[in-house]
PARO-514941 format. One record per residue (C-alpha): x, y, z. Coordinates in steps of 0.001 Angstrom, whole numbers, padded with zeros to 6 digits, always signed. Example, Ala and Ser with C-alpha at 12.3 -4.5 7.8 and 13.67 -1.06 7.14 Angstrom:
2
+012300-004500+007800/+013670-001060+007140/
END
This chain:
117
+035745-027485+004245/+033744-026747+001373/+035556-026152-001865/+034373-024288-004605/+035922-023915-008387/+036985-021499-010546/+036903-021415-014226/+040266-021876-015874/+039596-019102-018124/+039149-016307-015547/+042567-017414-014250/+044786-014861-013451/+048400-016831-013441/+051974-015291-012557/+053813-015447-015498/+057215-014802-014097/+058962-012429-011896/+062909-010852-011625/+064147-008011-009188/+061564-005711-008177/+058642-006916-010276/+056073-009572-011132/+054568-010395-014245/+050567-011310-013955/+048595-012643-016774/+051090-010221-019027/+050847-007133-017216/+054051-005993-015260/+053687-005130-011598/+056680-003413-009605/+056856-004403-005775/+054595-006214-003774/+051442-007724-005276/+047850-008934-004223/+046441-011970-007457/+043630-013494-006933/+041911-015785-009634/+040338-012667-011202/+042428-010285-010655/+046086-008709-009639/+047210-005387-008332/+049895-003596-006217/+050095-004449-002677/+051633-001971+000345/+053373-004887+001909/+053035-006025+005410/+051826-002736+006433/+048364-002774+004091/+046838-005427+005766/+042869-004324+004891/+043057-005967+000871/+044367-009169+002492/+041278-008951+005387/+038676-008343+002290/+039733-012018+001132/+038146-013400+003629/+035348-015818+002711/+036574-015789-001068/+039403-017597-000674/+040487-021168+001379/+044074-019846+001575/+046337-016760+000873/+050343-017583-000106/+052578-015185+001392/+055541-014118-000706/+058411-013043+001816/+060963-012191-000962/+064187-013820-002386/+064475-015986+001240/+061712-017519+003628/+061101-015667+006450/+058785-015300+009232/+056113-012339+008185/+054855-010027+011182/+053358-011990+013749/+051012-009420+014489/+049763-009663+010559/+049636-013804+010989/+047553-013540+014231/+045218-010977+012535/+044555-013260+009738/+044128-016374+011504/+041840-014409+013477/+039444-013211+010972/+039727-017198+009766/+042060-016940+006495/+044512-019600+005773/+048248-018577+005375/+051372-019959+004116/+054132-018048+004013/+056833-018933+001728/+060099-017095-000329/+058366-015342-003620/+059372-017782-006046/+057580-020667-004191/+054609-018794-003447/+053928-017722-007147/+054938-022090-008115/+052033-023156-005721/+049724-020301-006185/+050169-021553-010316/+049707-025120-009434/+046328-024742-007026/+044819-022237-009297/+045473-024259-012135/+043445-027298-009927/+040780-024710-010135/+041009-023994-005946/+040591-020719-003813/+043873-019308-003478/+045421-015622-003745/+048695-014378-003509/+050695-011683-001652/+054087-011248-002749/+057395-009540-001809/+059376-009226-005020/+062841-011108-005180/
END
């Protein structure tokens, strides 16, 4: 796998997150999200699947936010990402947005797509 690494400064960080919202890099977000190192937007959810296929190639793996609990996301989704070759994990929110932090902060590929709690 070849790794490549982002500048600390571009770094777009999750900065906290309550009922119904996200904070990125200062900026409020309500619902689902989409961060990436450079950037962070709204997200339709499980059903908008084409921002999450455009990360393909830019990123090593995607974190997958399923809310205030873990659960399985569509399998349909899963397949359709391991298919076009992008890494998933799929945790609750709150762990997502920790280990997003933590492997952007290591300067690695990552994004984020995240239910809100």
């Amino acid at each position: 796998m070849r790794m490549t690494e982002i500048t600390l400064s571009e770094a777009t960080p999750v900065d906290g997150y309550g009922p119904g919202f996200f904070r990125v890099a200062g900026e409020v977000f309500d619902g689902p999200i989409l961060v990436t190192a450079t950037s962070a937007r709204g997200w339709g959810g499980y059903d908008d699947p084409a921002p999450l296929l455009a990360l393909v190639g830019e990123v090593d793996v995607l974190f997958i936010g399923t809310g205030a609990e873990t659960a399985h996301m569509p399998a349909a989704l899963r397949d359709r990402l391991h298919e076009a070759g992008l890494g998933v994990e799929a945790m609750n929110s709150p762990a997502a947005c920790r280990t997003y932090n933590v492997l952007l902060s290591e300067g690695r590929r990552v994004a984020l797509a995240a239910l809100p709690v």
